[in-house]
C-alpha positions as CSV (number, residue, x, y, z in Angstrom):
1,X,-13.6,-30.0,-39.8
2,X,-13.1,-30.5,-43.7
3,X,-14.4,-34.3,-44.2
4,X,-15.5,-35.3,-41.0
5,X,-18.8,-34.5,-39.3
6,X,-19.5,-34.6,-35.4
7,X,-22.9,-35.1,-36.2
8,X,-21.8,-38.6,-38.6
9,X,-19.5,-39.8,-35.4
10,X,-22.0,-39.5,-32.9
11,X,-24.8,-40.6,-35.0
12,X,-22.1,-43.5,-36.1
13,X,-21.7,-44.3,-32.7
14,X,-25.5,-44.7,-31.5
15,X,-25.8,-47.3,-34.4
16,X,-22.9,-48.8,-33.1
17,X,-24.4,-49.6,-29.8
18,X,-27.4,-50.6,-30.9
19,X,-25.6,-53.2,-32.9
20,X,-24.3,-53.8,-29.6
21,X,-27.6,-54.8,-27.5
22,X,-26.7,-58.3,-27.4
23,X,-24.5,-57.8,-24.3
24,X,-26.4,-54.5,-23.1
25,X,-28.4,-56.2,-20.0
26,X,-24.8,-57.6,-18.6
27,X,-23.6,-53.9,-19.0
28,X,-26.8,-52.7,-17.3
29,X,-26.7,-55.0,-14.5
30,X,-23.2,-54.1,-13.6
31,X,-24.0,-50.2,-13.9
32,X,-27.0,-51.2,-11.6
33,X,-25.1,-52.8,-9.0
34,X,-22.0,-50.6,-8.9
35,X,-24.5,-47.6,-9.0
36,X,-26.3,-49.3,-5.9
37,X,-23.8,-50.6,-3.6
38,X,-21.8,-47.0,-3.9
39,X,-25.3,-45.1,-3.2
40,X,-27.9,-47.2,-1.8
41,X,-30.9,-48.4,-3.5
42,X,-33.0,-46.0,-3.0
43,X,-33.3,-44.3,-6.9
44,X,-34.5,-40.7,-5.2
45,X,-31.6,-40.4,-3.8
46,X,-29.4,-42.0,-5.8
47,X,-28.4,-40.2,-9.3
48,X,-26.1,-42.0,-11.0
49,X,-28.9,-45.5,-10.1
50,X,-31.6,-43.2,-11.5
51,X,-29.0,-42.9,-14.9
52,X,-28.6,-46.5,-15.0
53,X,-32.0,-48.0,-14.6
54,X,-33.0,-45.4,-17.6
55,X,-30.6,-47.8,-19.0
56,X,-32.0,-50.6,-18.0
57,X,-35.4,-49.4,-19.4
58,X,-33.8,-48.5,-22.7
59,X,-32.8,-52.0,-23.6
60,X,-35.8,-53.3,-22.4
61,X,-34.2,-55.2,-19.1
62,X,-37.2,-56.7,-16.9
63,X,-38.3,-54.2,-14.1
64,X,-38.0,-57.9,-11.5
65,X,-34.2,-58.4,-12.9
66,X,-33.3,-54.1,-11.5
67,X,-34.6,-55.3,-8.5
68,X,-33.2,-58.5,-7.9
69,X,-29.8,-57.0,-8.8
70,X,-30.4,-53.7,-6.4
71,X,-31.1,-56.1,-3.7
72,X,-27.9,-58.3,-4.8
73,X,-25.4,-54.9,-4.5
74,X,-26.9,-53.3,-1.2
75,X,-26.5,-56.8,0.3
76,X,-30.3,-58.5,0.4
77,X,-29.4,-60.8,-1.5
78,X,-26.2,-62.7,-2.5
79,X,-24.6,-61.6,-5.7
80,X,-20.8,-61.5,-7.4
81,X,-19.3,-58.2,-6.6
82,X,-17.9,-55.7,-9.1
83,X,-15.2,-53.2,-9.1
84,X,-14.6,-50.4,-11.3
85,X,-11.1,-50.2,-12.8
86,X,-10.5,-47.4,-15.5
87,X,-7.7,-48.4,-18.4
88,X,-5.8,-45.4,-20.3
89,X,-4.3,-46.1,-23.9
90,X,-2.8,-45.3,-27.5
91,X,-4.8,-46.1,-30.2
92,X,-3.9,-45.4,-34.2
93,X,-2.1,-42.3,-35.1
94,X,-1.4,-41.6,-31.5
95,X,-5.6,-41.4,-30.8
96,X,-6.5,-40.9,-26.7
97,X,-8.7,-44.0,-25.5
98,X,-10.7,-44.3,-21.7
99,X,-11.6,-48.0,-21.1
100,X,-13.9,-48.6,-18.4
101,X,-14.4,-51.4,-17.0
102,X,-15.8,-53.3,-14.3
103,X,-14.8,-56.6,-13.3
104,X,-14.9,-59.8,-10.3
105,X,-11.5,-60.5,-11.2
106,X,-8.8,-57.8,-12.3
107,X,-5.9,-60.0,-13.2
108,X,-8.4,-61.2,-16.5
109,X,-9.4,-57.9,-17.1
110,X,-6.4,-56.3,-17.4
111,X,-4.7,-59.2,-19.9
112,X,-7.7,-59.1,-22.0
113,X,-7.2,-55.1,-22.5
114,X,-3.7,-55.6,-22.6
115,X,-3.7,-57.9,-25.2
116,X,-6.2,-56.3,-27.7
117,X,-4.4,-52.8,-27.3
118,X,-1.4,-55.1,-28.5
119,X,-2.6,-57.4,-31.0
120,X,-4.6,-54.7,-32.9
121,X,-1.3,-51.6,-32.9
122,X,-2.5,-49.9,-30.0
123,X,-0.6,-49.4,-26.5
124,X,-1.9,-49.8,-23.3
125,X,-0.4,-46.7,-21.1
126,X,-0.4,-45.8,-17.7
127,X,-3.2,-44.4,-15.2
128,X,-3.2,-40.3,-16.3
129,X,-1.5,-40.5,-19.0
130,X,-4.4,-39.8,-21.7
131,X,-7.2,-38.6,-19.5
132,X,-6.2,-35.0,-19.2
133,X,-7.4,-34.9,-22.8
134,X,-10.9,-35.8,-21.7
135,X,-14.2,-33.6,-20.3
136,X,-15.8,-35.3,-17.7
137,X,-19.2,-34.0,-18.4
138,X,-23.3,-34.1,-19.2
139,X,-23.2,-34.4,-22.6
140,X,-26.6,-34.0,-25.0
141,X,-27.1,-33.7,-28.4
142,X,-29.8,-32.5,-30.5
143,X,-30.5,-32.9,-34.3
144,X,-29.8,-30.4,-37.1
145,X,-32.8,-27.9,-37.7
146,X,-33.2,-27.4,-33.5
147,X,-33.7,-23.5,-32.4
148,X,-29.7,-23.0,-31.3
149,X,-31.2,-20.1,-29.2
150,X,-33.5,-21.1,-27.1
151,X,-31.7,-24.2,-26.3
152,X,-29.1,-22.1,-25.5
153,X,-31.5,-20.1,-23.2
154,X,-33.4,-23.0,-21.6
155,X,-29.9,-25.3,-21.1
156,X,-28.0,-22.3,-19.6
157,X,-30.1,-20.9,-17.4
158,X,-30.9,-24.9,-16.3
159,X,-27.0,-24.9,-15.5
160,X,-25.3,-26.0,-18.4
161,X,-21.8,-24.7,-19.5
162,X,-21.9,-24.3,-23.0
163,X,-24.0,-24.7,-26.0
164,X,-22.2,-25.6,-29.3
165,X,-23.4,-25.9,-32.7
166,X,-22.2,-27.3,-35.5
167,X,-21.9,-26.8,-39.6
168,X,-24.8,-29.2,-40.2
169,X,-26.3,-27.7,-37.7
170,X,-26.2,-29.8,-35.1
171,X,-26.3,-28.8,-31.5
172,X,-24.5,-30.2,-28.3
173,X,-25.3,-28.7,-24.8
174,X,-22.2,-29.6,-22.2
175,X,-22.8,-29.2,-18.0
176,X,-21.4,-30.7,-14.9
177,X,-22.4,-34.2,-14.3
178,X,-24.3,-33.2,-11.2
179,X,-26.2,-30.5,-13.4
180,X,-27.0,-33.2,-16.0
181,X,-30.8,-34.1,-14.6
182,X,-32.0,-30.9,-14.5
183,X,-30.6,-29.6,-17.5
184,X,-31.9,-32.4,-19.6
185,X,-35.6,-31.9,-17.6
186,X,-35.5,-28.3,-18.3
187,X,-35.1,-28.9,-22.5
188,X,-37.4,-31.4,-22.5
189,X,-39.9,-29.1,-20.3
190,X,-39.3,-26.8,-23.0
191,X,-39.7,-29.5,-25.8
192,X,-36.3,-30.4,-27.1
193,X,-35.5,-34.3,-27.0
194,X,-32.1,-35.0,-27.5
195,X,-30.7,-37.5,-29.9
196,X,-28.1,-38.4,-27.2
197,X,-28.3,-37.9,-23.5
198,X,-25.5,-39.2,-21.5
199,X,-23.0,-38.1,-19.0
200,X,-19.5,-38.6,-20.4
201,X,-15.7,-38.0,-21.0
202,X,-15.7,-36.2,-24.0
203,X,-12.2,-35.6,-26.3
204,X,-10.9,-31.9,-26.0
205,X,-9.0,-32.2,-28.9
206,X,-10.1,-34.8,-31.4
207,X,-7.9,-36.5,-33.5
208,X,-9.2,-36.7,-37.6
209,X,-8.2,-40.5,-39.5
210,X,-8.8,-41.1,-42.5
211,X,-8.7,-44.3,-44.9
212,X,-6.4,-47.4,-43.7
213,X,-6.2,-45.2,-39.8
214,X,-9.8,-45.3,-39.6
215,X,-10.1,-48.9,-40.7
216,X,-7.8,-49.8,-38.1
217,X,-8.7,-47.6,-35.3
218,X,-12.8,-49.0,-36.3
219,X,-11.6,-52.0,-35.6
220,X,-9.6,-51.9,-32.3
221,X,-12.4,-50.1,-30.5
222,X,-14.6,-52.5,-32.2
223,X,-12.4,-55.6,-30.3
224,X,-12.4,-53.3,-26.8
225,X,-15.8,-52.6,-27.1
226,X,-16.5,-57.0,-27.3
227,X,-14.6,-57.5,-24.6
228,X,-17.3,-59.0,-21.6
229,X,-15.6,-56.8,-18.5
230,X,-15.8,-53.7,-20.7
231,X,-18.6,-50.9,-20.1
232,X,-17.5,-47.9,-21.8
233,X,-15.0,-47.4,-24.3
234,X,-14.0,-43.3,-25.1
235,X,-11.7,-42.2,-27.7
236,X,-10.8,-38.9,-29.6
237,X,-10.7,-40.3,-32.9
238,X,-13.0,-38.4,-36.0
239,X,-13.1,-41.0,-38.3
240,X,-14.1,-40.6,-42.0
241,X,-16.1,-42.5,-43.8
């Protein structure tokens, strides 16, 4: 798209959380103990716990505290218990947004969206009515100047759906969550390493702001994003530099 690159976003974005490791281990723990108490502790069979102690391991979270907190959710130890709640919204210039969240006590969580929605000219909407415009999907992405063909080879015959590439060359392979493992073992068999690896919800139809809009929209993510119940925040929103 003429002024905005996919490749700048997601690249903006990684820096982003990064700025963000701060309040990482909280998130981790919470992804730990949701992940564990909905699928057991034991990590073989347990996907989405194998996702978030990679996590964990990423932000450097002691190997005793992923234990302790396993224990906590599958009930060997005592421990606060989390729910998941998902929040649907308008951002600037009519932009999607998925906040998820997980929370001990809904009635905060849902004022403390509420109100930053409100005070920074977004609106808080109601549950579908923005996340038809979301993928929910394995999402990786690997840097400008990778072989587009045979990542395209190895990721679809792994299981992956489709393999995009981009003007600066970029390139972004897409599966099914339950494909995402062995799709990202297979490239990195092959030896591709992806800039980003996650599974996701990923914006069908991205929205392009520019100038004041971006400012604005920066900045209400920013104050969702700070928000202590909040895990992931997911928006269609390019926005220029």
């Amino acid at each position: 798209m003429a002024g905005h690159s996919k490749w700048a976003n997601i690249q903006h974005r990684k820096g982003r959380q990064d700025e963000k490791r701060g309040k990482a281990w909280t998130r981790v723990i919470r992804e730990i103990m949701v992940a564990a108490r909905l699928g057991g502790g034991d990590v073989g069979a347990n996907p989405r716990l194998r996702l978030a102690i990679e996590k964990a391991k990423a932000v450097n979270l002691p190997v005793e505290t992923v234990k302790r907190n396993i224990d906590k959710a599958t009930g060997n130890l005592e421990g606060v218990s989390y729910e998941e709640i998902r929040y649907e919204g308008y951002g600037i210039g009519g932009a999607a947004i998925l906040v998820d969240c997980m929370t001990d006590n809904r009635v905060r969580t849902v004022a403390e969206v509420r109100h930053a929605f409100s005070k920074y000219g977004g609106n808080l909407g109601t549950e579908g009515s923005v996340a038809f415009q979301f993928r929910h999907c394995g999402q990786l992405v690997y840097a400008p100047g990778t072989s587009e063909d045979r990542v395209m080879e190895v990721a679809l015959e792994a299981g992956a759906d489709d393999v995009i590439g981009d003007d600066e060359g970029a390139i972004e392979v897409l599966c099914p969550p339950a494909a995402f493992e062995p799709v990202r073992a297979a490239l990195e068999a092959a030896g591709f390493r992806p800039e980003l690896a996650e599974v996701t919800w990923r914006a069908e139809n991205p929205i392009e702001l520019a100038g004041d809009e971006a400012a604005r929209m920066q900045k209400l993510l920013d104050v969702i994003e700070d928000l202590d119940d909040v895990q992931e925040v997911y928006h269609n929103a390019l926005l220029a530099e």
